[in-house]
N, C-alpha and C positions, 0 to 999 in steps of 0.2 A: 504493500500500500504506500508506502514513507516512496518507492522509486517511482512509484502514477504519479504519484506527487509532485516530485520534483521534478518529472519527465515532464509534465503538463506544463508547469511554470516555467522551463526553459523554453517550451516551444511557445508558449507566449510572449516569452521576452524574444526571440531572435524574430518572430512576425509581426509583435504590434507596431515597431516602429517601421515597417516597411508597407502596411496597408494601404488599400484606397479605395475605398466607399463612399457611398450615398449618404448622406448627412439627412437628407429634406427632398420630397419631389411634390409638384404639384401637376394632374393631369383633368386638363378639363372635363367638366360631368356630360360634357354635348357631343365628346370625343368619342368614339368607337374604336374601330379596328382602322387605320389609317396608312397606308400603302404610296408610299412618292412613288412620279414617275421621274423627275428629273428635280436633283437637291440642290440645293445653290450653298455652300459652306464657306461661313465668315469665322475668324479666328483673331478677335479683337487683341491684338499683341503690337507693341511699338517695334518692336526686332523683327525686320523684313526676313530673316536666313530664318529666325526662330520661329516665323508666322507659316513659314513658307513650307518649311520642315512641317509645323502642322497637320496644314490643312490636305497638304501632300498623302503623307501618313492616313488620313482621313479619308478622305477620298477613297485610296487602296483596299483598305477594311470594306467599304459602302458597298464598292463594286464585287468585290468578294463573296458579298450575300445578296447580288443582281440587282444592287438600288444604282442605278446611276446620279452621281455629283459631280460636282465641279468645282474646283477652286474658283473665292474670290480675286484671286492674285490671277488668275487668268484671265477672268471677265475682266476686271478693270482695271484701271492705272496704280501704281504702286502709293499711291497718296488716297489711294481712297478709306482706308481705316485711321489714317491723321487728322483730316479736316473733319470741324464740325456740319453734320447736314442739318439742313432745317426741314420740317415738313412735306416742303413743297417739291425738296432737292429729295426728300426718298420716296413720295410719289411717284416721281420721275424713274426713279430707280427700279421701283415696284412694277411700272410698266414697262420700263426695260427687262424685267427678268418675264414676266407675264409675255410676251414676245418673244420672248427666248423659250416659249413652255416650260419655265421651272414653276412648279407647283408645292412647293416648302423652302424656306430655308432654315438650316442649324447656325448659329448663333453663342461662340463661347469666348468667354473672357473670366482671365482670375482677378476676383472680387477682392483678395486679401492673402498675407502671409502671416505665420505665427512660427514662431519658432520654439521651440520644446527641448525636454530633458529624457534621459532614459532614467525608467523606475522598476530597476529587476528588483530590486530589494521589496520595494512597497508591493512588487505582484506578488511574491513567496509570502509573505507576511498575509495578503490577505487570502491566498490558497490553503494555508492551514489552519486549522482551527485547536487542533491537539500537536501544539509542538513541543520538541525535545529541546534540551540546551543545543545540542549539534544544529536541530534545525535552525532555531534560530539564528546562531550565532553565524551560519554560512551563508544565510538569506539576508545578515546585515555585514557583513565584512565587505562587500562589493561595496554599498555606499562609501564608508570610513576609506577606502583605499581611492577612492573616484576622487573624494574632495582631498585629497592628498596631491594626486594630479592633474592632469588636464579635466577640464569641463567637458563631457562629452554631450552632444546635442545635435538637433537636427530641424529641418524646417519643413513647416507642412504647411501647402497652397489650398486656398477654396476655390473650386473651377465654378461657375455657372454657367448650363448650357440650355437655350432657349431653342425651342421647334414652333415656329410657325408657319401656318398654312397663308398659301398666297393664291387662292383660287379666285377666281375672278368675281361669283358672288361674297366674298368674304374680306374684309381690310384686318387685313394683319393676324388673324386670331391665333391666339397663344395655343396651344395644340399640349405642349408639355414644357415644364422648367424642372429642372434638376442642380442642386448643387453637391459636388463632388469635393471630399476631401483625400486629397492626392499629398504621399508623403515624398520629398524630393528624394531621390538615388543617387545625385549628382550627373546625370546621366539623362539627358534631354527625350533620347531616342525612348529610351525606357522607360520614360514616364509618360510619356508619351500613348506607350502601346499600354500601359497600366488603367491610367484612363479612357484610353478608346475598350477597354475590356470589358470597365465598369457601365460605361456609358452605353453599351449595346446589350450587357446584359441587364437591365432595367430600361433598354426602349423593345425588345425581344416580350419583357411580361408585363409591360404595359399596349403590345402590340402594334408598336408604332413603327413603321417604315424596314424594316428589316426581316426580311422572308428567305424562306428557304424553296426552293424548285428542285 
């Protein structure tokens, strides 16, 4: 029992900090089962190589499960996620895509960062409930020798990503919002594919645009 124990609490400590989950989603009550035929994918990022990389990555997954998208970095000039639009100017936009036959677009940008600590000590502490002196004392040595050296930490982003319908009776409607908490790797590519993982499985059981043939 004492080795489930401890076996449990390590594999919580080497996976909590690498996770990345759904925090929050909201899916409209008027939504059903909703099938794109052509997605148009915006990736609100000031980093042109980091937007690019994106929406790239995104794209690739979409077509993989027969939804056809498209970068916005393709449709439009490289300044168009810098400037601000007003109404009239996404209007305009909307019947630019509405003539292009896109009938949704995705929509993601990160809302915030937080940066955190590792707590292997505080998860053993709260996994056992009858401990030994051994247990304890090996579930708190880790801390005592941490603040001895370096800080170890890590930083976790909130993604939000927005699905609206752009059908020609319809202005704008919100179809589904999602926000994702994505813990950083250092590693752009893979967090990348971390979030495109989460994010399709929660559009997959909310039934939204992702099918299989």
């Amino acid at each position: 029992m004492r080795q489930l124990i401890l076996f449990t609490a390590l594999a919580l400590i080497s996976t909590g900090c690498a996770t990345t989950h759904l925090i929050q989603q909201y899916k409209n009550p008027d939504t059903g089962y909703f099938e794109s035929n052509k997605l148009f994918i915006i990736g609100l990022e000031g980093d042109f190589q980091l937007r690019e990389q994106f929406e790239k990555s995104l794209v690739r997954s979409f077509e993989k499960e027969n939804v056809r998208a498209v970068k916005s970095i393709d449709f439009f000039e490289d300044s168009f996620t810098k400037k601000k639009k007003t109404i009239e100017e996404l209007n305009k936009i909307e019947t630019t895509l509405l003539n292009a036959e896109f009938d949704a677009v995705l929509l993601t940008k990160v809302t915030g960062t937080e940066k955190r600590y590792y707590t292997s000590s505080m998860v053993h502490q709260f996994m056992t409930s009858n401990q030994t002196f051994e247990d304890y004392y090996y579930g708190n040595q880790y801390k005592y020798l941490r603040e001895k050296g370096k800080k170890e930490d890590y930083t976790v982003y909130m993604v939000e990503t927005s699905l609206y319908c752009i059908c020609p009776d319809k202005e704008r409607e919100l179809l589904w919002r999602g926000e994702i908490e994505l813990t950083d790797t250092k590693n752009n590519q893979k967090n990348i594919n971390n979030y495109i993982k989460t994010l399709f499985k929660h559009l997959k059981e909310n039934d939204l645009l992702v099918i299989h043939q």
